[in-house]
C-alpha positions as CSV (number, residue, x, y, z in Angstrom):
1,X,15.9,65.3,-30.0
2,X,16.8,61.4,-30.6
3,X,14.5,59.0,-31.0
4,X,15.7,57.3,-28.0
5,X,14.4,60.5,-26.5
6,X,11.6,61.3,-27.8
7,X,10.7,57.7,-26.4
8,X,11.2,58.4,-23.0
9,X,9.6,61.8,-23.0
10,X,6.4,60.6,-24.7
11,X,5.9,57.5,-22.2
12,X,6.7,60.3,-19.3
13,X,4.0,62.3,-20.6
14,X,1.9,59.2,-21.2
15,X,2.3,58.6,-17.0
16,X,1.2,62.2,-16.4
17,X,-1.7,61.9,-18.7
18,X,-3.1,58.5,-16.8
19,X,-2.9,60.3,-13.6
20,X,-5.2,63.6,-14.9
21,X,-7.6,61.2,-17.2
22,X,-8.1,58.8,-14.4
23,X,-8.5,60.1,-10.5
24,X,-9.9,58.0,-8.2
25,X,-13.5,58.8,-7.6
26,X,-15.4,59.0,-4.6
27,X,-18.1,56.5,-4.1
28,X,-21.6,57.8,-3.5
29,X,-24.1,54.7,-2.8
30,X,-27.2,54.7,-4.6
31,X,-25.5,57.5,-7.3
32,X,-21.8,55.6,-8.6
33,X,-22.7,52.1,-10.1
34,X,-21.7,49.5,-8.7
35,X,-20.2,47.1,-11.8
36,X,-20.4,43.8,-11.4
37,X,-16.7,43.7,-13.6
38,X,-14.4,46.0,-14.9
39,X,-10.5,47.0,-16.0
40,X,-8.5,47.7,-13.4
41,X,-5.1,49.4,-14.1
42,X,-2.7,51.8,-13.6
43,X,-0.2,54.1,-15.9
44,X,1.9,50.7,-17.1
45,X,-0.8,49.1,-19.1
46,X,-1.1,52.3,-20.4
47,X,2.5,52.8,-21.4
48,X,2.9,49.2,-22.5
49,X,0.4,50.0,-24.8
50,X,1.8,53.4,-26.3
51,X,5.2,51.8,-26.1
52,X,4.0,48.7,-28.6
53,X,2.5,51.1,-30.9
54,X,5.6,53.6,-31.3
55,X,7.0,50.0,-32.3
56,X,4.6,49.5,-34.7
57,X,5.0,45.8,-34.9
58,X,1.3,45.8,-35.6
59,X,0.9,41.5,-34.9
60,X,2.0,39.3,-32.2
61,X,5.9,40.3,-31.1
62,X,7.7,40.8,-28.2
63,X,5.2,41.7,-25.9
64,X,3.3,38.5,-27.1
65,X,6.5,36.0,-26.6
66,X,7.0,37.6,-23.0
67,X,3.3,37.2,-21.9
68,X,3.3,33.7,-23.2
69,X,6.2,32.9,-21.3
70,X,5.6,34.3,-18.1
71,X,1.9,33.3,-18.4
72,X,2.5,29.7,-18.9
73,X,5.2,29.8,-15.7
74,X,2.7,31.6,-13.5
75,X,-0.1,28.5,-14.4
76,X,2.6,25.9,-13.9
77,X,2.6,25.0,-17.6
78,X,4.4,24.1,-20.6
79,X,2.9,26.4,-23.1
80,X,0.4,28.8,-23.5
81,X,-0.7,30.4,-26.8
82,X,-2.3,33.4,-27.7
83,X,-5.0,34.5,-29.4
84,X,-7.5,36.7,-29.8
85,X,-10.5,35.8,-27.3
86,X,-11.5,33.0,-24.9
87,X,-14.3,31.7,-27.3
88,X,-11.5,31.3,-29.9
89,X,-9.3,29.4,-27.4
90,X,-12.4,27.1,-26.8
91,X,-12.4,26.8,-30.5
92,X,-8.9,26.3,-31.0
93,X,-8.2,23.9,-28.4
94,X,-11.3,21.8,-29.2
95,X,-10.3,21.4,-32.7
96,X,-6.7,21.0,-32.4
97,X,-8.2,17.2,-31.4
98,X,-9.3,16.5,-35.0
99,X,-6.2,16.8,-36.1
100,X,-5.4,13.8,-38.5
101,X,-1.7,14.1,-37.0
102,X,-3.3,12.4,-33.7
103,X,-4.3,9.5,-35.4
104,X,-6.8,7.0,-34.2
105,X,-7.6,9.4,-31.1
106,X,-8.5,12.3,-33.4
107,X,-11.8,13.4,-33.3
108,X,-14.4,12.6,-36.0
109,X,-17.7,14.2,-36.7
110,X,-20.4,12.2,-35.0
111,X,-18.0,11.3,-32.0
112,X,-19.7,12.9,-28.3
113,X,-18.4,15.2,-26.1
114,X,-19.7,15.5,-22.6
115,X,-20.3,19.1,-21.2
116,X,-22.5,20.9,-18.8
117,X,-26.0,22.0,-19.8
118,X,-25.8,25.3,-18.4
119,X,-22.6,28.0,-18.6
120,X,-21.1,30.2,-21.4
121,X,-22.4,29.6,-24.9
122,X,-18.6,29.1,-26.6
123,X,-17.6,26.4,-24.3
124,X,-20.0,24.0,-25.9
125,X,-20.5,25.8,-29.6
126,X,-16.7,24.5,-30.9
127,X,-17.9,21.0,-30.3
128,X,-21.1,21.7,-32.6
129,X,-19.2,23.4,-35.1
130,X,-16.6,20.8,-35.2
131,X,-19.9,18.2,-36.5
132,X,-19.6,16.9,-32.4
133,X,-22.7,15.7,-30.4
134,X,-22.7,17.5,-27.1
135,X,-23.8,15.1,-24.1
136,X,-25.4,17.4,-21.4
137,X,-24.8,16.7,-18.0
138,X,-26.5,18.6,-15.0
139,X,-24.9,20.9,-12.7
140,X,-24.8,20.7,-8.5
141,X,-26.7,23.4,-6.8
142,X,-24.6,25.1,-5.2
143,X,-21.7,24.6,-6.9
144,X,-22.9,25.2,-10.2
145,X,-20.7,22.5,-11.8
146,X,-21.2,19.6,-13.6
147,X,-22.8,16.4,-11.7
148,X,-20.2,14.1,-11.8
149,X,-22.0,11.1,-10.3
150,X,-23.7,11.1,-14.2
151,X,-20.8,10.7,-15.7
152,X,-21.3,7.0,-16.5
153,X,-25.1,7.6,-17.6
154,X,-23.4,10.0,-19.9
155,X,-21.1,7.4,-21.3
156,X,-21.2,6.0,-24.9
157,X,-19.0,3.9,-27.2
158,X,-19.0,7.3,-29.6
159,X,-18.0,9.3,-26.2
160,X,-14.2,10.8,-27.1
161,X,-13.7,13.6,-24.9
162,X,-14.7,15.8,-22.0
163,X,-14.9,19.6,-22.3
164,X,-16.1,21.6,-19.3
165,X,-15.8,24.9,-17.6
166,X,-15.3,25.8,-14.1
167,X,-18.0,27.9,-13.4
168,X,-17.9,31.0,-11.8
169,X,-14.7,30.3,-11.3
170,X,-15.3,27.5,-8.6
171,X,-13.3,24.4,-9.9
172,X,-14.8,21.1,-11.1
173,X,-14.5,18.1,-9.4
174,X,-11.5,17.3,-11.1
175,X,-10.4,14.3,-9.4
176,X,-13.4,12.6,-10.4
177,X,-13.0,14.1,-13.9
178,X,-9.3,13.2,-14.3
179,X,-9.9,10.1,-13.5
180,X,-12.6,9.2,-15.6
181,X,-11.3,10.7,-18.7
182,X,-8.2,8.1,-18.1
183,X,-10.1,5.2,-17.2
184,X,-11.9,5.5,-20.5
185,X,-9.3,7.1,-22.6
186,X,-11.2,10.5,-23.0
187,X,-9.6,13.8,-23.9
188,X,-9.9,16.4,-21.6
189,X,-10.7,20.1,-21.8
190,X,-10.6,22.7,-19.3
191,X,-12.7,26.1,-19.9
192,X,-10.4,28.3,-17.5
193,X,-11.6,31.5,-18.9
194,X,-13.4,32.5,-15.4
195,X,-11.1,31.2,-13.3
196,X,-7.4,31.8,-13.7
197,X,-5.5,31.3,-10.0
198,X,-8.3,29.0,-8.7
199,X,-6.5,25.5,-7.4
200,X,-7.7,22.6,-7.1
201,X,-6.0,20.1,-4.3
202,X,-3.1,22.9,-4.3
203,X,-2.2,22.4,-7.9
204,X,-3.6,25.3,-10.6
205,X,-6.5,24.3,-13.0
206,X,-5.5,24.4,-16.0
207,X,-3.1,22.0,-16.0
208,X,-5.3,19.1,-15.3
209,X,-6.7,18.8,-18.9
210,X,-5.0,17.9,-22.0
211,X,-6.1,21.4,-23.2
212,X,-7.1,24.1,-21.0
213,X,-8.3,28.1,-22.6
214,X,-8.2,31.5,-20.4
215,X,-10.1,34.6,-21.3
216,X,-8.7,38.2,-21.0
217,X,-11.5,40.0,-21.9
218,X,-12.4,43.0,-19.7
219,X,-14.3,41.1,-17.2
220,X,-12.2,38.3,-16.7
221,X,-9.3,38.0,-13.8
222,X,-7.3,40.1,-16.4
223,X,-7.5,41.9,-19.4
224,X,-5.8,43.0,-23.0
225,X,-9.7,44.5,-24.1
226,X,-9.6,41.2,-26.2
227,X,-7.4,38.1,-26.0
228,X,-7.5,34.3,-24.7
229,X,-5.1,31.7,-25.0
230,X,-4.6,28.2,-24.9
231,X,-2.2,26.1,-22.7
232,X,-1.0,22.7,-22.9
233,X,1.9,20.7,-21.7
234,X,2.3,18.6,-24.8
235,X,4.3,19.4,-27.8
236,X,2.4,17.9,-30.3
237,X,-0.8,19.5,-29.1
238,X,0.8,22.8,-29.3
239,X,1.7,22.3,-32.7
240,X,-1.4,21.5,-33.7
241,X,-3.0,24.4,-31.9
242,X,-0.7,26.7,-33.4
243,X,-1.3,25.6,-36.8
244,X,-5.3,25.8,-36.2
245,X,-4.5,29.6,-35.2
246,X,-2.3,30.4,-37.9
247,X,-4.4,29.5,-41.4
248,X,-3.9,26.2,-40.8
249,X,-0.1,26.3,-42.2
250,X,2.1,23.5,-41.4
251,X,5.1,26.2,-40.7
252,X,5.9,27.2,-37.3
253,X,7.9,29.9,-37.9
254,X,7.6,33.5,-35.6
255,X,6.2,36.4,-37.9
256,X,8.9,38.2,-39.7
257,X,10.9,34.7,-39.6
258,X,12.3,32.1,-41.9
259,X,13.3,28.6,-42.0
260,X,13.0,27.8,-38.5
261,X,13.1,24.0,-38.9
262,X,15.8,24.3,-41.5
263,X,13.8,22.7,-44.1
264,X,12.0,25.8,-45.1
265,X,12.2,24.8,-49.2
266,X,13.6,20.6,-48.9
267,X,9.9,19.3,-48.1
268,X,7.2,17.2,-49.9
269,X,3.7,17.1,-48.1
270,X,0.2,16.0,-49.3
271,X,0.6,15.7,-53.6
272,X,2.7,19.4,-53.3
273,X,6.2,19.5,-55.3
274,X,9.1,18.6,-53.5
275,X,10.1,21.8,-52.2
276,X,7.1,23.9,-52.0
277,X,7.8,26.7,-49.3
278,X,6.8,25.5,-46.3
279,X,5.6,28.8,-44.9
280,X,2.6,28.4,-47.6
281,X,2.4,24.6,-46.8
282,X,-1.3,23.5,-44.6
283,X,-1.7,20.7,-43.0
284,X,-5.4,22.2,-41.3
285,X,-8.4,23.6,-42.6
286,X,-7.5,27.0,-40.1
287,X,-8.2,30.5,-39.2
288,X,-6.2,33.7,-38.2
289,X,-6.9,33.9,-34.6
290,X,-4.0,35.8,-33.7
291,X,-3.9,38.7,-31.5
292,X,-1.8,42.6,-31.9
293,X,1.4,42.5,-29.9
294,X,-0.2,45.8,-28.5
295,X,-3.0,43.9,-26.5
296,X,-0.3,41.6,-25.3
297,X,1.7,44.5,-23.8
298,X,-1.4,45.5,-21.8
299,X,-1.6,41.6,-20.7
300,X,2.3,41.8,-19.8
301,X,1.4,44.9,-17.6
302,X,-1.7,43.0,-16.0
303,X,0.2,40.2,-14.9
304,X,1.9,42.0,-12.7
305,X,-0.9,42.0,-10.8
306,X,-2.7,39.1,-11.1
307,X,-1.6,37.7,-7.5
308,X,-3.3,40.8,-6.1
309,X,-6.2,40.3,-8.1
310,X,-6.9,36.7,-7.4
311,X,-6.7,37.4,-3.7
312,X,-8.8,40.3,-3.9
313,X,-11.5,38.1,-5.4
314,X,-11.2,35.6,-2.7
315,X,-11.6,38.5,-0.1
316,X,-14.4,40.3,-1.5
317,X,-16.6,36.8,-1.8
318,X,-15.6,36.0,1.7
319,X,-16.8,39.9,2.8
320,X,-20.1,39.1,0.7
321,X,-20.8,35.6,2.1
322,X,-20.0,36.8,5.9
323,X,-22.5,39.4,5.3
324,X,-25.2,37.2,3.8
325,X,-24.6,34.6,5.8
326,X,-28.7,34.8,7.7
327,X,-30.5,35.5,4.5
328,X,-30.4,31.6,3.4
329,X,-33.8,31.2,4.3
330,X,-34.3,33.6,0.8
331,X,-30.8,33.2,-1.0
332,X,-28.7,29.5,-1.8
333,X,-25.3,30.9,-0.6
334,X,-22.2,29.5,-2.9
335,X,-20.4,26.5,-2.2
336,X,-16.7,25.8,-3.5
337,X,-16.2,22.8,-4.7
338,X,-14.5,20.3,-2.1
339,X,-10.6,20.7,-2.2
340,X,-10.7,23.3,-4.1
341,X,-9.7,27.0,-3.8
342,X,-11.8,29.3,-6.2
343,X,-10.9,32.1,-7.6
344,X,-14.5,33.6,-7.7
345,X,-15.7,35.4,-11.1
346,X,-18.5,36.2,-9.3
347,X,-20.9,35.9,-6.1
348,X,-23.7,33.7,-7.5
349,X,-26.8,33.6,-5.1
350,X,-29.9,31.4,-6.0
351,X,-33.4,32.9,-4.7
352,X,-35.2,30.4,-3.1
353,X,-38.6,29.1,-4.9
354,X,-40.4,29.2,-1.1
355,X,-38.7,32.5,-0.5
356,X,-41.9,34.4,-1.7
357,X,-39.6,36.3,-4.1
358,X,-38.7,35.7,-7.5
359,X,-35.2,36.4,-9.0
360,X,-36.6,39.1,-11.3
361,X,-37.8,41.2,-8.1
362,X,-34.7,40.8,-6.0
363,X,-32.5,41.5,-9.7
364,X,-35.2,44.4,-10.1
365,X,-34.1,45.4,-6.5
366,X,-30.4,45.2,-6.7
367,X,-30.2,47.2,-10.2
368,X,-32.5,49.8,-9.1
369,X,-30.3,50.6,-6.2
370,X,-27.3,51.0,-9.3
371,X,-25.4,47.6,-8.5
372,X,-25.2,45.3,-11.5
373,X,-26.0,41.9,-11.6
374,X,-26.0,39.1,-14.3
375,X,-27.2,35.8,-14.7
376,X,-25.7,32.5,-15.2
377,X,-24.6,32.8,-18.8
378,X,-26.8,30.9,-21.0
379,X,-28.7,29.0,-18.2
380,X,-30.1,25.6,-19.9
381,X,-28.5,26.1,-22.8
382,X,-31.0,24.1,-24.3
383,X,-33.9,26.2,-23.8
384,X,-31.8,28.5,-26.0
385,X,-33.1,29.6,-29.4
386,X,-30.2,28.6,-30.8
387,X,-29.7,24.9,-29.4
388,X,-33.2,23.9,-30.3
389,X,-32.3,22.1,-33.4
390,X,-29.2,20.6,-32.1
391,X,-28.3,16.9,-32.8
392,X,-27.9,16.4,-29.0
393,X,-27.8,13.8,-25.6
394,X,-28.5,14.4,-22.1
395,X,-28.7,12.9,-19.0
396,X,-31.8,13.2,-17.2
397,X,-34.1,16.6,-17.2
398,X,-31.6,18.9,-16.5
399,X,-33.8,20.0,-13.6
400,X,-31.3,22.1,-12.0
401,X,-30.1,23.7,-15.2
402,X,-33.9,24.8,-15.4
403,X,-33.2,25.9,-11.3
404,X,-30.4,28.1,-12.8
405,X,-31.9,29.4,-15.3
406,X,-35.1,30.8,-13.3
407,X,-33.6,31.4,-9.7
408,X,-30.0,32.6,-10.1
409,X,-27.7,35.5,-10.4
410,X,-24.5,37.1,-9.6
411,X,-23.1,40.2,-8.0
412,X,-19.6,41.2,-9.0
413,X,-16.0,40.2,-6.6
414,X,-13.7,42.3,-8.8
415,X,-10.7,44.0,-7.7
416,X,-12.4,47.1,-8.5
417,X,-15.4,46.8,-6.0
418,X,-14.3,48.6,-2.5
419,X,-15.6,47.7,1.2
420,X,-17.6,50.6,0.9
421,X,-19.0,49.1,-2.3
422,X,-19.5,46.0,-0.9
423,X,-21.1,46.7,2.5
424,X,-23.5,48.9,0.3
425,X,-24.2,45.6,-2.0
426,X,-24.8,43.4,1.3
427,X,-27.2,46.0,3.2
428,X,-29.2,46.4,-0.1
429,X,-28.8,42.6,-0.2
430,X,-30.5,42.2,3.0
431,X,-32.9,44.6,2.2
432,X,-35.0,42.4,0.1
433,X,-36.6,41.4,3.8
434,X,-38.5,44.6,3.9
435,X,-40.0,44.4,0.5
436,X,-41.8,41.0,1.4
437,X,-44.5,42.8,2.9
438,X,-45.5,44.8,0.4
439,X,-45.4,41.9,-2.2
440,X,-47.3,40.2,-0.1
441,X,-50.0,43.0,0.0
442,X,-49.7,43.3,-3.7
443,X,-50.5,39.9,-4.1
């Protein structure tokens, strides 16, 4: 047989083989977990995947160039750039800002970037790493976002830039933000990577900041196993995240190209020859954060579904917060953020201090019944043993950090979750009623 097909008989087979290796499964409460995240696909991430490896174009390639293209249209951006986890985007995009090609509004070691003092670890460690002071703000209750009426407290004449997530996928107030960051000439940067298809006054987040990074990590809105990226509308700042990504080389080329600009070997930066190859010419003190074309052909097969994921998120935290809607005199329900349109991460519920409970017996509750929970990332971040010796600001006590990180979890909103899954998660939800009276007798 040809290659051609071999091809097609090897991808027909790989369709059969999804449908014996993965049937759908009944669901028994109290026996079949209940994740709080997971993959969910069908045979064509599957045959994407086999079909990039028969390739063996083992780095980014064609699957890569599609996903970035299509990706940046569905977010209503310029560009988006991959690369090989969220944390790295957060990395990437932070840094691209000390680039000395951005002149006086580079970032310099000792300059302050405000953040949130509670969320994911790697929004806030690239502006450590990069010599950065982190200024903390706190976060609303129940939004879990950052308090923007302290955004003037937090400012400083050293205060260059803004980077925050949207947590839990719930947007940021982002007119305040926006407007800030222009009325003092701040960069901005939007953590995205739990919140891909949330809006914000109709118009995508994302594409707010000057920067903006999305995760694809298994648990995230979708997934290549691994993978971020980072999105921008502005050449320059492309460029300059590119070259961060790529070694730090001043080239721009595709792999397996030359010459793209034309000037490939007619070139003379820094105290180099006139001449020097411009493929091995670095402008940036850079990484390898690339990804394989192969995750990128899973991504290409996800984003055909992402509008049905997004709005399955949206219905399953409306199912939960309909059916939890009388227990607030135990559990904080979520709040979006005013004008915005989240699409959730996860179903965040605060246990109330008076509630006679604490968070570890309701979590104790919920996981015994086999439905996952997590907390609140990193909850005051600085409580955490590795932001003790931090050169640091913040504004005020960051007492509601400290609420977050003793009263709050999540339950899961994934695609994956069914309504018999999530009626199961709101009865054993409501539940925690009946085990008042017997902590109460314990006590």
């Amino acid at each position: 047989m040809s290659k051609e097909t071999l091809h097609a008989e090897i991808l027909k087979l790989v369709r059969q083989y999804h449908q014996e290796a993965f049937p759908a499964k009944a669901f028994l409460p109290g026996t079949t977990p209940v994740q709080y995240a997971g993959r969910v696909f069908d045979a064509e991430e599957i045959v994407n995947l086999v079909d990039s490896s028969l390739e063996f174009w083992l780095t980014t390639g064609r699957y890569a160039a599609d996903f970035e293209r299509k990706f940046a249209r569905y977010m209503g951006i310029r560009s988006a750039l991959l690369v090989n986890s969220g944390s790295s985007a957060n990395l990437v995009a932070l840094t691209a800002l000390t680039s000395s090609k951005l002149g006086d509004r580079r970032l310099r070691p000792g300059d302050e970037v405000i953040t949130a003092g509670t969320g994911f670890p790697t929004t806030v460690n690239p502006i450590i790493q990069n010599g950065l002071i982190p200024v903390f703000l706190d976060v609303d209750i129940p939004t879990y976002n950052i308090s923007v009426d302290q955004l003037d407290s937090a400012l400083s004449p050293r205060t260059r830039a803004i980077m925050v997530a949207h947590a839990l996928g719930n947007p940021f107030d982002l007119g305040v933000v926006k407007a800030f960051a222009a009325k003092h000439n701040l960069w901005l940067v939007e953590d995205c990577c739990d919140a891909v298809g949330s809006t914000y006054r109709g118009q995508q987040v994302g594409t707010f900041g000057d920067l903006s990074t999305v995760s694809f990590y298994p648990a995230h809105h979708l997934t290549m196993g691994e993978g971020g990226a980072v999105l921008t509308d502005k050449p320059m700042l492309k460029t300059i995240a590119e070259s961060f990504r790529d070694w730090g080389r001043d080239c721009w080329c595709e792999p397996g190209k030359d010459n793209t600009c034309g000037k490939r070997f007619d070139q003379q930066l820094g105290e180099l020859p006139c001449g020097y190859d411009h493929k091995y010419t670095y402008s940036h003190i850079g990484y390898n954060l690339k990804l394989t074309d192969m995750q990128a052909a899973v991504g290409v097969a996800q984003l055909a579904k992402l509008p049905g994921f997004v709005e399955a998120r949206k219905a399953n935290f409306r199912a939960l917060k309909a059916g939890l809607a009388d227990m607030q005199d135990i559990f904080i329900l979520p709040e979006a953020t005013v004008d915005s349109d989240p699409s959730w991460f996860g179903f965040p519920l605060a246990v109330r201090p008076e509630s006679g409970f604490s968070r570890q017996q309701v979590v104790a509750h919920v996981e015994g019944a086999k439905i996952s929970t997590r907390l609140l990332f990193g909850g005051n971040l600085l409580r955490q043993p590795a932001y003790q010796d931090i050169e640091h600001r913040k504004v005020g006590d960051l007492r509601n950090s400290d609420f977050v990180m003793n009263n709050v979890f999540w339950v899961g909103v994934y695609p994956g979750l069914t309504p018999a899954m999530l009626d199961y998660t709101i009865g054993t939800l409501r539940d925690v009623r009946k085990l008042l009276p017997v902590l109460r007798g314990a006590q």
